[in-house]
Backbone bond lengths (Angstrom), bond angles and torsions (degrees), N, CA, C in turn:
res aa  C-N    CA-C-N  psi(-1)  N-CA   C-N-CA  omega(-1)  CA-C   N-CA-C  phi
1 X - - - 1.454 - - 1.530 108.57 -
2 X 1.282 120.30 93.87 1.305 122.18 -170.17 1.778 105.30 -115.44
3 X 1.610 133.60 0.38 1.151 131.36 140.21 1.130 142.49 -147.47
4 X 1.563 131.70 144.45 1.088 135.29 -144.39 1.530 100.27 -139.89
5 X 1.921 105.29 123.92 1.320 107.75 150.06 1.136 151.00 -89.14
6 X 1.298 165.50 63.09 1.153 157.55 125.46 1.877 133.47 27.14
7 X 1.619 127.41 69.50 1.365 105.90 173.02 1.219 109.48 -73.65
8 X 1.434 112.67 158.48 1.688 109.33 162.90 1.195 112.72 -135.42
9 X 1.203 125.51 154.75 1.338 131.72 166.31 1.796 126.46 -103.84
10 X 1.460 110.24 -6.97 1.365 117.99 -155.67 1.374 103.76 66.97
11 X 0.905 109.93 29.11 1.522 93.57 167.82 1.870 114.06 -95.84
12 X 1.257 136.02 155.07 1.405 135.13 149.51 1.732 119.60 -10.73
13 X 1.837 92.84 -55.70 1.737 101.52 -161.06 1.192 90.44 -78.41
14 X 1.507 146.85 -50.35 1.664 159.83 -167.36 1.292 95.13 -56.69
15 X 1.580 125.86 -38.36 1.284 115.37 -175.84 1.687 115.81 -74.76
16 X 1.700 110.46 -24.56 1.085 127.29 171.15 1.855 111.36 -32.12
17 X 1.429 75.24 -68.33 1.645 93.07 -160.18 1.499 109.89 -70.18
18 X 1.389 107.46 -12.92 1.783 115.17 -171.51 1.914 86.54 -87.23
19 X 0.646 132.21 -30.49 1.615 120.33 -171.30 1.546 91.59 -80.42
20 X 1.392 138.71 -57.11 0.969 129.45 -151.82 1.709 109.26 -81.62
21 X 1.569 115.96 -14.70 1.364 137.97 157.50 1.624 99.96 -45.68
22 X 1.326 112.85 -70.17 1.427 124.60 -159.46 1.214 95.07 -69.57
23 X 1.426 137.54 -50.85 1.578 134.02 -160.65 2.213 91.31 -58.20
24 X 1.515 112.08 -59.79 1.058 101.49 -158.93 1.846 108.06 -61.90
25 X 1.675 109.23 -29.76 1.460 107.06 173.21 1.101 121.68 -47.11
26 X 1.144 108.75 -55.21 1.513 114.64 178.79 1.740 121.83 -56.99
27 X 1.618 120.43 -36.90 1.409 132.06 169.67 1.195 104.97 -59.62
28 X 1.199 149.50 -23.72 1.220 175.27 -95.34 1.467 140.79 -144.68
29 X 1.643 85.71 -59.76 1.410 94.93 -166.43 1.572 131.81 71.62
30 X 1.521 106.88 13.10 1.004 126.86 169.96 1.610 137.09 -71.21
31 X 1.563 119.30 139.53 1.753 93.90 -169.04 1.891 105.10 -98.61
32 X 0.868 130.39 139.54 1.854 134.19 -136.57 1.967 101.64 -114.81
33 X 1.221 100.47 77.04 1.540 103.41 178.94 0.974 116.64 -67.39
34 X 1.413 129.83 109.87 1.950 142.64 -160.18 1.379 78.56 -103.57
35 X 1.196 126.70 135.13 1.259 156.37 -173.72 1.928 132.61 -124.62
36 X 1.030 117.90 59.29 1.183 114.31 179.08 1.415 132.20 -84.72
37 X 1.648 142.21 141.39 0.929 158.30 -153.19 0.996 122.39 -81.68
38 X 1.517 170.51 -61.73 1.027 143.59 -27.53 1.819 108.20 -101.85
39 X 1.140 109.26 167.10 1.506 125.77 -170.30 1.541 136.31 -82.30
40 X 1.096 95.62 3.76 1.877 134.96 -171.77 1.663 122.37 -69.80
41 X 1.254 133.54 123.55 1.311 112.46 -177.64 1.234 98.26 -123.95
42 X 1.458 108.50 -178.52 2.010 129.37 -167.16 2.054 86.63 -37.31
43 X 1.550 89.16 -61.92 1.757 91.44 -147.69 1.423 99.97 -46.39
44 X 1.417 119.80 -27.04 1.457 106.36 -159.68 1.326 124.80 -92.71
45 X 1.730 98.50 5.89 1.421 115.59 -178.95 1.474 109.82 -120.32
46 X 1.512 113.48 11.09 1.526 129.47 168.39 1.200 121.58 -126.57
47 X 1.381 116.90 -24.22 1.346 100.29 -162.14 1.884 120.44 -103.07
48 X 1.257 113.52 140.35 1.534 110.80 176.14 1.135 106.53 -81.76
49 X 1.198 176.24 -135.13 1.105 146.30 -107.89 1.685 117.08 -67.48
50 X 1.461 110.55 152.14 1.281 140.98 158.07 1.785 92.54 86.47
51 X 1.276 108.06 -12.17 1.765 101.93 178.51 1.329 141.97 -170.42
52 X 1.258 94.90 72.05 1.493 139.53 -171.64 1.363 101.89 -5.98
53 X 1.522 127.96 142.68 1.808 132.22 158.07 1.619 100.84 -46.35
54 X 1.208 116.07 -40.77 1.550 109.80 -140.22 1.516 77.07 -88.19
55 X 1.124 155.32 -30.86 1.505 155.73 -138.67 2.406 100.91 -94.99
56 X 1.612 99.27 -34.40 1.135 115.54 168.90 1.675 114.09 -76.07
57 X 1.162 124.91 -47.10 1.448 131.16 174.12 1.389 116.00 -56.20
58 X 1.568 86.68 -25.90 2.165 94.45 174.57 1.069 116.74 -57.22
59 X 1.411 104.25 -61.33 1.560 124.02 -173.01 1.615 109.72 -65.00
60 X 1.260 119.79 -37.21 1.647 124.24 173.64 1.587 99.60 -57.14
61 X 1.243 119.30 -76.26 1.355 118.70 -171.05 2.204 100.69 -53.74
62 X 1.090 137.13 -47.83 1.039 129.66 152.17 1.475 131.21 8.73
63 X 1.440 94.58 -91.49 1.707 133.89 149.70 1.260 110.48 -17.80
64 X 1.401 102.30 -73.62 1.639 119.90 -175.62 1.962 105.77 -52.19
65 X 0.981 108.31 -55.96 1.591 128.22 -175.24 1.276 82.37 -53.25
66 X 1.233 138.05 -87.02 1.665 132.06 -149.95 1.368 127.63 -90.16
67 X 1.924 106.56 3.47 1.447 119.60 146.37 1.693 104.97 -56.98
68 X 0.916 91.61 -71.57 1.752 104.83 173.27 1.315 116.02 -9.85
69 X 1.108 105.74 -77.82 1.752 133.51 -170.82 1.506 103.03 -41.63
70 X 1.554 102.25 -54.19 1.174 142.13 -150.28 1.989 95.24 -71.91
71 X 1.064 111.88 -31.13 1.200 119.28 -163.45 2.067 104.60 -102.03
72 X 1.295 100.92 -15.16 1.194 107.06 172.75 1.696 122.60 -59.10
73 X 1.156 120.93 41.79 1.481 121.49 -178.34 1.832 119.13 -102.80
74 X 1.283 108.67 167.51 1.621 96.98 -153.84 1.707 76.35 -90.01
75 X 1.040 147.77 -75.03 1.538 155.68 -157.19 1.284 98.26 -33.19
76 X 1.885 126.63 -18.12 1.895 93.63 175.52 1.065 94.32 -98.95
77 X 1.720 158.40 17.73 1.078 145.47 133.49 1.799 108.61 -18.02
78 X 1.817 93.05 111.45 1.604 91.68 -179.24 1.701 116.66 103.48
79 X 1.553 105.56 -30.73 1.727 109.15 176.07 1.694 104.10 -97.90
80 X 1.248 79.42 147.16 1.527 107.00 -175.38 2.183 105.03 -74.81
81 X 0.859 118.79 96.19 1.983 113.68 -156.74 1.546 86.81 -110.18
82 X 1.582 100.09 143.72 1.649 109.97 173.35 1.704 101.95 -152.68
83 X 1.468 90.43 97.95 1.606 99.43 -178.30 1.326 98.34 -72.79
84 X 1.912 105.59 138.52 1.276 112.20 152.91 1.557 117.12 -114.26
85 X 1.109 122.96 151.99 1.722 123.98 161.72 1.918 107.83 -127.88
86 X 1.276 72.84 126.58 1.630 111.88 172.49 1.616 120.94 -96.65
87 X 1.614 118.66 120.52 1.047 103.40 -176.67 1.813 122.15 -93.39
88 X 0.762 117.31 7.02 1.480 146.73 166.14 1.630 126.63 -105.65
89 X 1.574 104.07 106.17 1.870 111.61 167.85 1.711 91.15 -52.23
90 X 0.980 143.42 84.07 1.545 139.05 163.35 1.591 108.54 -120.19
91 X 1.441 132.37 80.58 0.903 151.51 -169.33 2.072 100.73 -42.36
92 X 0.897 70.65 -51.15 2.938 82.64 -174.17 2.355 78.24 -50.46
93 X 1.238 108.24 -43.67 1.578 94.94 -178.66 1.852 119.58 -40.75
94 X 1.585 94.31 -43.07 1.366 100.22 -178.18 2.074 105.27 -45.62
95 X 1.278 79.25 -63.66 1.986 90.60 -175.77 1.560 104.04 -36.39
96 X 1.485 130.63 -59.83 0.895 153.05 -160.51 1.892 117.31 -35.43
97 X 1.987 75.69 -68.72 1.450 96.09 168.87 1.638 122.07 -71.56
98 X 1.422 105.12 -6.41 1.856 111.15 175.11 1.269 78.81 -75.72
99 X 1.387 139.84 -92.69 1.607 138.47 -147.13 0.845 91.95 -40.38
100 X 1.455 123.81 -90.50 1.671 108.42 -156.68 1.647 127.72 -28.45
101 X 1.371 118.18 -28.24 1.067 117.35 -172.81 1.428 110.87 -114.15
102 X 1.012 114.76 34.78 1.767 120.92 -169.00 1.807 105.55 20.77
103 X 1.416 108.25 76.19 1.561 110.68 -168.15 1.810 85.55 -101.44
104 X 1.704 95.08 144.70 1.427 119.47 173.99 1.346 128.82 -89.44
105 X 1.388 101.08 -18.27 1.788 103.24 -163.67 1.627 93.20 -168.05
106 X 1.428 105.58 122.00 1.788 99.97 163.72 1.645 97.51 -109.92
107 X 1.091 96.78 147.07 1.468 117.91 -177.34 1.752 105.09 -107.01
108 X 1.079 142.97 120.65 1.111 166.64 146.35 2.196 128.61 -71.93
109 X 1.130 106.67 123.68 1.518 99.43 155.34 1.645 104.59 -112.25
110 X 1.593 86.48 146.25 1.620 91.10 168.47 1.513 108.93 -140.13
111 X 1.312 126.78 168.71 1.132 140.39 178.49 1.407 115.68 -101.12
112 X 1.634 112.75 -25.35 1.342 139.24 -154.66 1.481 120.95 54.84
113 X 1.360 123.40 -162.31 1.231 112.35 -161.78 2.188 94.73 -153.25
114 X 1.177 107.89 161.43 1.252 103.96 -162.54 1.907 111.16 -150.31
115 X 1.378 105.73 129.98 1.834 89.94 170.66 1.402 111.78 75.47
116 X 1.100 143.56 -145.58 1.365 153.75 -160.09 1.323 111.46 -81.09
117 X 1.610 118.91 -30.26 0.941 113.03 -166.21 1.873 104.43 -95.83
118 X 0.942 113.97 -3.70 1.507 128.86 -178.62 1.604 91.90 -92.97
119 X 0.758 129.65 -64.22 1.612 130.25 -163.53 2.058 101.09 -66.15
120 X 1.265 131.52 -40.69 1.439 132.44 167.94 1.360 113.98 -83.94
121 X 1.108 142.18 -49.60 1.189 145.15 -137.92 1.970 92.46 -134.41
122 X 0.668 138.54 -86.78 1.457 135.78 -169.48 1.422 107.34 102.22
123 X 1.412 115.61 178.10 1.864 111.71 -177.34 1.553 93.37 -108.88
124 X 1.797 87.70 158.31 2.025 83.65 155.79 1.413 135.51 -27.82
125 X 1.497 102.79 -69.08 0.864 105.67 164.69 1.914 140.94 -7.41
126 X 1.457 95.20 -84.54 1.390 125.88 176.07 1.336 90.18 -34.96
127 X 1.234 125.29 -74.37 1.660 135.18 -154.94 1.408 125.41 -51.29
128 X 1.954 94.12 -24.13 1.643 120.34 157.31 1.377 130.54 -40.27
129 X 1.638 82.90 -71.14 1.776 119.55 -163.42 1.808 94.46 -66.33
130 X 1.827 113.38 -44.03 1.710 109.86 -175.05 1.098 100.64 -43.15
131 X 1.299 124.46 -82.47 1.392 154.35 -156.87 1.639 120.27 -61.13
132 X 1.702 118.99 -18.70 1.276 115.75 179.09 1.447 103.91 -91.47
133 X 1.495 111.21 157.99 0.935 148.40 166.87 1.346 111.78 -95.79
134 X 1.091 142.19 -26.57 1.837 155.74 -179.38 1.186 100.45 -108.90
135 X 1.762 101.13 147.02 1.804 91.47 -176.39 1.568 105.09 -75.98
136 X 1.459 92.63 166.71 1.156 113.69 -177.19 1.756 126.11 -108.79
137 X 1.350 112.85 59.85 2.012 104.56 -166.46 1.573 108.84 -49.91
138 X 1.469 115.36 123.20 1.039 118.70 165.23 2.076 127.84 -92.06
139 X 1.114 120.81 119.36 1.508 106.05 -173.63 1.511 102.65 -125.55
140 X 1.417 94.29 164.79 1.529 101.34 -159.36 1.639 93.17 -128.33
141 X 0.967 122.64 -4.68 1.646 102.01 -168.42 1.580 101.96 -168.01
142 X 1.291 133.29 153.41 1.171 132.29 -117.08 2.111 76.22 -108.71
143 X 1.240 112.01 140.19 1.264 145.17 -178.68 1.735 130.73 -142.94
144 X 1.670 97.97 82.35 1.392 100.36 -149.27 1.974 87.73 -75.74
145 X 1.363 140.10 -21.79 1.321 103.44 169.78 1.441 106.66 -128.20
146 X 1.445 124.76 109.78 1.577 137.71 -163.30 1.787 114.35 -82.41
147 X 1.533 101.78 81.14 1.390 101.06 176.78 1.570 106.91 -136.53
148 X 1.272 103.10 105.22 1.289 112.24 178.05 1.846 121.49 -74.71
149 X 1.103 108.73 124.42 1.646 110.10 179.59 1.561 113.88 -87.35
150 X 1.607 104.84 -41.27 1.605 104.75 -167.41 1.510 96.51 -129.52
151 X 1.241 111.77 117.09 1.548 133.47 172.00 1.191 105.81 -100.85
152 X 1.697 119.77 129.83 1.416 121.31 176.85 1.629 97.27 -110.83
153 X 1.313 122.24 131.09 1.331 106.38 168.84 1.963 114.11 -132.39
154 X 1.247 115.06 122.22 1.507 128.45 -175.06 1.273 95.00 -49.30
155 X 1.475 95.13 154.32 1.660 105.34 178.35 1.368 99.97 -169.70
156 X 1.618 114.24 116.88 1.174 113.74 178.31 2.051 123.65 -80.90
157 X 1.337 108.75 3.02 1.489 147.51 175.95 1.648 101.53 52.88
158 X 1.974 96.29 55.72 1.422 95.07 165.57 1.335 105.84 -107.79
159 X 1.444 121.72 -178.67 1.623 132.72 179.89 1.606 100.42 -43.09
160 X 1.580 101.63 -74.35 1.321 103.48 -154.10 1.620 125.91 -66.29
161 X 1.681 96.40 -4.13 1.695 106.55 152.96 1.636 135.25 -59.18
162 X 1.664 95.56 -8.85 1.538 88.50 -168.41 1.441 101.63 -84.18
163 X 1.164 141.03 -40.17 1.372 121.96 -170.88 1.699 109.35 -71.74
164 X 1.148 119.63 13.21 1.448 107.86 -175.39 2.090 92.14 -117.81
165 X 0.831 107.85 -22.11 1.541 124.77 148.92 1.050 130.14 -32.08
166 X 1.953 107.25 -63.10 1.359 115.80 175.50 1.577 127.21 -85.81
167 X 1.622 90.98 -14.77 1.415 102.21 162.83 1.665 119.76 -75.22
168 X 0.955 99.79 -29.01 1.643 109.16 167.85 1.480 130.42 -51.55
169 X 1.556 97.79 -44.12 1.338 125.42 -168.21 1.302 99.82 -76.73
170 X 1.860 115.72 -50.70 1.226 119.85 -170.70 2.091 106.84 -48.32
171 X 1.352 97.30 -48.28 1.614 110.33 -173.70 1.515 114.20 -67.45
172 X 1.307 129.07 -18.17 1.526 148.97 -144.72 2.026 74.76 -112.62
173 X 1.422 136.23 -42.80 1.120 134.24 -171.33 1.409 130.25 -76.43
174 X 1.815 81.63 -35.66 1.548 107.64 -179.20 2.073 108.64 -57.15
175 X 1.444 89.93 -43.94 1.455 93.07 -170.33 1.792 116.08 -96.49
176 X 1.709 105.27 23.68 1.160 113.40 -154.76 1.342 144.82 27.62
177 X 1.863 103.98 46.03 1.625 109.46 -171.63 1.333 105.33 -126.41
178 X 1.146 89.38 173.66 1.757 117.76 -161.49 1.867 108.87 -69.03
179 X 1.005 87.29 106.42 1.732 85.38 179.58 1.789 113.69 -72.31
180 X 0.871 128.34 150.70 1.479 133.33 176.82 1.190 124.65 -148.79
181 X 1.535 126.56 101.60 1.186 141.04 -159.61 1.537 97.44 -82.24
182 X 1.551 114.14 147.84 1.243 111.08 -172.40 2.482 93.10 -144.76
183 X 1.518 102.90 117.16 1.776 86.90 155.47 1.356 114.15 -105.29
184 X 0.867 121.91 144.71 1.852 134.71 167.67 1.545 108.56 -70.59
185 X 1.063 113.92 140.72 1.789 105.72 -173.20 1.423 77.57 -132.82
186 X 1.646 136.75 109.50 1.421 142.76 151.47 1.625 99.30 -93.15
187 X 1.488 99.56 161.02 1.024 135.87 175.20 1.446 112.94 -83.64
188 X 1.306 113.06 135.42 1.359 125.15 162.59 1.996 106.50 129.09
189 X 1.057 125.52 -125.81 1.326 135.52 159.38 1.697 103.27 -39.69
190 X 1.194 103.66 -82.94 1.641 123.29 -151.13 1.811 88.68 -58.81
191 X 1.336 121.05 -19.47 1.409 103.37 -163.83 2.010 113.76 -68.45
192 X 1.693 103.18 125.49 1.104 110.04 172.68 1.871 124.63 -85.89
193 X 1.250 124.19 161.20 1.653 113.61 164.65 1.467 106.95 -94.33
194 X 1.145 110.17 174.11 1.414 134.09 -178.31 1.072 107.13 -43.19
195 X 1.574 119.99 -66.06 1.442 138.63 159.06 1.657 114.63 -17.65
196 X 1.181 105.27 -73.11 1.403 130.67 -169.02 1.780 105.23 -61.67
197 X 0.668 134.42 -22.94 1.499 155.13 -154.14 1.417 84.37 -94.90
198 X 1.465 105.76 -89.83 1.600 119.42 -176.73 1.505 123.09 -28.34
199 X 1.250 95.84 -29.41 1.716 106.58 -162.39 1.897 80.44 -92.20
200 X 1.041 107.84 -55.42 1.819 87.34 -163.05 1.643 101.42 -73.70
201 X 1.199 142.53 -13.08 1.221 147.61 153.81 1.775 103.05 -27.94
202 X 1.417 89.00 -77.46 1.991 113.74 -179.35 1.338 95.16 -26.59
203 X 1.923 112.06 -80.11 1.649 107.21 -174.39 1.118 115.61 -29.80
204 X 1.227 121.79 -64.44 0.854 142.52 -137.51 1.716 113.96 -66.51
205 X 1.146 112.37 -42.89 1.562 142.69 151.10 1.892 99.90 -36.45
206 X 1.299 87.86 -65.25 1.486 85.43 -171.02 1.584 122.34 -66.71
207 X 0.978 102.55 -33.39 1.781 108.85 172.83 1.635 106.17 -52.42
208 X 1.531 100.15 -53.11 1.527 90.80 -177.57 1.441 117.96 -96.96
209 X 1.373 118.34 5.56 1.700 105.00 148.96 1.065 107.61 95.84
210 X 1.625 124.56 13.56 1.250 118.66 168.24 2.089 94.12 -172.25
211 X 1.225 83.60 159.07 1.734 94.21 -170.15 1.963 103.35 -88.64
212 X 1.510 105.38 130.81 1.032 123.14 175.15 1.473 125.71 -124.73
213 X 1.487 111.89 136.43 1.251 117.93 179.04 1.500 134.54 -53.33
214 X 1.144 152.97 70.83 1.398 126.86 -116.94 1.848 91.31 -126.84
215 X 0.937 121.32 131.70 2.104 115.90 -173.07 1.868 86.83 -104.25
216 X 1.334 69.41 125.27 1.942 82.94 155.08 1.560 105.34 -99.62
217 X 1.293 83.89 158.31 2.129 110.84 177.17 1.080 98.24 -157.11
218 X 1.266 102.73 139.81 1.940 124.41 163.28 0.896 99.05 -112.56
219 X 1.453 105.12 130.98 1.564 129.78 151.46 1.475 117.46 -130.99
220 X 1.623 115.00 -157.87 1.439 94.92 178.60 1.415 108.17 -126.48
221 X 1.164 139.48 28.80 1.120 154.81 90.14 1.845 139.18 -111.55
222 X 1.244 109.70 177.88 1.704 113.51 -167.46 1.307 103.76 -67.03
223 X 1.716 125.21 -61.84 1.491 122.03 171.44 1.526 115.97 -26.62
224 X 1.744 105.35 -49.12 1.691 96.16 -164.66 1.764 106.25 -82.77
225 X 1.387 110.85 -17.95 1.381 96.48 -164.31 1.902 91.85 -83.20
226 X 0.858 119.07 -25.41 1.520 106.23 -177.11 1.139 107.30 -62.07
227 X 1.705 126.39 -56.14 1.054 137.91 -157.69 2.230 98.70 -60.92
228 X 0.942 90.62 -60.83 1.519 95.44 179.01 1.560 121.54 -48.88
229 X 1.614 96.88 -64.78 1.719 102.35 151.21 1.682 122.73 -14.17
230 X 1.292 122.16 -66.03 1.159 133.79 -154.75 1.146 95.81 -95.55
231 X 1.373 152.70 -54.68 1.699 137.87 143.71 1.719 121.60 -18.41
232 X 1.529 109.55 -55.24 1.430 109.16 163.51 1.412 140.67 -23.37
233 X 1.546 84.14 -53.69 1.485 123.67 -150.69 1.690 106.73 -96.18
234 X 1.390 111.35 10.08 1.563 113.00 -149.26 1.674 113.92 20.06
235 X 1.032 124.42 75.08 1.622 116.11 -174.32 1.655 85.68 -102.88
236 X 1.191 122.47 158.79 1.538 142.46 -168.40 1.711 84.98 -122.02
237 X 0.841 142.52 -23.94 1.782 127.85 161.76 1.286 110.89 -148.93
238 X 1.801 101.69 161.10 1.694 98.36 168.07 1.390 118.75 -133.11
239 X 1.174 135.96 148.37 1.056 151.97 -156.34 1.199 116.72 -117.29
240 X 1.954 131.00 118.80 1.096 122.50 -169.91 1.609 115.27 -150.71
241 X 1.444 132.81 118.98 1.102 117.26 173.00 1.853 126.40 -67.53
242 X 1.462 98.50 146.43 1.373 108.63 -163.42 1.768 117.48 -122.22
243 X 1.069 119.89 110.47 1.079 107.75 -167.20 1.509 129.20 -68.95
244 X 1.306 111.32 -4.54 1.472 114.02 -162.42 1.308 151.25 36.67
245 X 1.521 96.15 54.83 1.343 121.00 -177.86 1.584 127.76 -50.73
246 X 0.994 140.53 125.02 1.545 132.59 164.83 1.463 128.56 -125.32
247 X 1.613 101.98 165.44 1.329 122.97 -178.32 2.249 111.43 54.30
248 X 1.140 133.30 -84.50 1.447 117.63 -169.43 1.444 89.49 -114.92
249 X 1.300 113.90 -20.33 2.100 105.29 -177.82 1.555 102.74 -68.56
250 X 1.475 99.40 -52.51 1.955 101.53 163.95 1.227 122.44 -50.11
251 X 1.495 146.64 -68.20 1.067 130.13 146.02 0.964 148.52 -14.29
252 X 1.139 150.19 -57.37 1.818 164.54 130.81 1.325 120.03 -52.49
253 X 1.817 121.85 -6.13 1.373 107.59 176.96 1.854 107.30 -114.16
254 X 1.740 84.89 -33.32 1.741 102.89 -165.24 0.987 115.73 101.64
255 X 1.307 103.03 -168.87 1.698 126.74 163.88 1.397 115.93 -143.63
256 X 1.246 139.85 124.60 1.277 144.19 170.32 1.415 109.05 -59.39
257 X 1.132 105.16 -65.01 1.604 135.06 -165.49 2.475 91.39 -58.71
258 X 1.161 92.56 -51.14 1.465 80.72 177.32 1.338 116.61 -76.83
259 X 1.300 119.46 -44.75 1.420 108.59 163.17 1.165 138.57 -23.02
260 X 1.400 103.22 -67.44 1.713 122.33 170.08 1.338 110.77 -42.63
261 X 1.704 114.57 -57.03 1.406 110.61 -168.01 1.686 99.96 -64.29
262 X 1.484 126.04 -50.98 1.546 129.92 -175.17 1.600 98.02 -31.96
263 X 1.638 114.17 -68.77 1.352 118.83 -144.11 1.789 107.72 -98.18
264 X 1.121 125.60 26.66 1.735 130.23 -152.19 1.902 84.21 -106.88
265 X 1.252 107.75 -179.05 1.362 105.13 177.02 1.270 86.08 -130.91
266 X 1.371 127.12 -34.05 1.463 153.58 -167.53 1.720 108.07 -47.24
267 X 0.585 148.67 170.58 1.794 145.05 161.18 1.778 102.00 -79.56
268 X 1.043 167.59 65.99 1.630 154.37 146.23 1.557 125.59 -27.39
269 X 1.053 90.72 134.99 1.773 98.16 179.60 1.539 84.70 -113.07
270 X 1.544 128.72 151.14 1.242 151.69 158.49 2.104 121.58 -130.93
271 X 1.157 87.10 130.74 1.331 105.24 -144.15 2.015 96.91 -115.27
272 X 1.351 120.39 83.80 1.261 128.79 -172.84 1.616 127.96 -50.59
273 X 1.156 105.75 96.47 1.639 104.96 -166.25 1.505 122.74 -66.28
């Protein structure tokens, strides 16, 4: 794991995830791209009337000034930090700046999102996790040293789970912890038997070329059995593939994988299938 993104907002929760950014940079040897947004559009960086060039350069140099400030903490003593500023909230930017920089892991805080405003609008967050291709760790609450021992990660033990699997594993290695495969057995349609379980277990083994431990749990849906699972289980994170659905398939189908990360208390990594 040699790079790591970081957005921030100045916010409390942004600061969350920027310490736990730096803790893993630093374990690492990683170089720690602090990432800020700014709020600005075309017109306001073109247009002569109603909003002056010089009125935009304010706010850039601004930005810059309280990235700064902002970056003054004793914990990156030792990390390698490369502020960027962006003049566009354009979330696909985040991705952008991962390629360019062959980035390994973006780190996120979220607050999550709830009710009406989760179902129209969604959080930062979310808009991350859709759209990345690199995992995405989500944290919720301030963790001044981020070393996870027991990773639980969902797995519905189909094909197109395995590469988000091995990406799992890769991260579950990075921090030298215990990976723990978990299926949800709900009720209704999707519900499998014992039998049935076992047998796609078997494939499932075999696709990826080596035999894995895998715990079943019933619940009565996937959100709750993970979420519970991973409380059970004392796991310190959870791990979930996400399909990254958009526009009316997102709407009307969901996301598991965002859910979990929205509603977890837990830290989640999501891993884009």
């Amino acid at each position: 794991m040699k790079s790591i993104i970081v957005p921030i907002d100045f916010s409390e929760i942004s600061e969350y995830a920027f310490e736990v950014a730096a803790s893993i940079a630093k374990k690492h040897d990683a170089t720690l791209y602090v990432l800020h947004m700014l709020e600005l559009n075309q017109a306001m960086l073109t247009s002569t009337e109603g909003f002056h060039p010089e009125q935009t350069v304010f706010l850039i140099k601004l930005a810059e000034k309280r990235l700064n400030e902002f970056l003054d903490k004793p914990y990156l003593k030792g990390v390698k930090v490369e502020p960027i500023i962006k003049h566009y909230k354009v979330f696909g930017e985040i991705s952008e700046v991962a390629e360019e920089n062959d980035v390994d892991l973006i780190v996120m805080g979220s607050q999550g999102a709830d009710g009406l405003k989760e179902m129209f609008v969604g959080s930062n967050t979310e808009k991350v996790v859709r759209n990345s291709d690199i995992p995405v760790l989500v944290i919720k609450s301030k963790i001044s040293d981020f070393n996870p021992k027991q990773i639980v990660f969902a797995c519905d033990l189909k094909n197109e789970n395995i590469h988000a699997l091995q990406r799992a594993k890769y991260i579950a290695d990075s921090f030298s912890a215990e990976l723990k495969l978990v299926y949800i057995n709900t009720p209704g349609d999707d519900f499998l038997s014992t039998a049935e379980i076992q047998k796609r277990i078997k494939s499932f083994c075999e696709l990826v070329g080596f035999e894995l431990l895998i715990a079943i749990y019933n619940d009565y849906n996937v959100e709750r059995g993970v979420l519970n699972f991973g409380m059970e289980s004392n796991a310190d994170m959870i791990g979930v593939p996400t399909h990254g659905r958009k526009g009316l398939s997102h709407f009307f189908m969901g996301s598991i994988g965002e859910d979990i990360a929205n509603h977890a208390t837990l830290p989640v990594v999501t891993f884009k299938i």
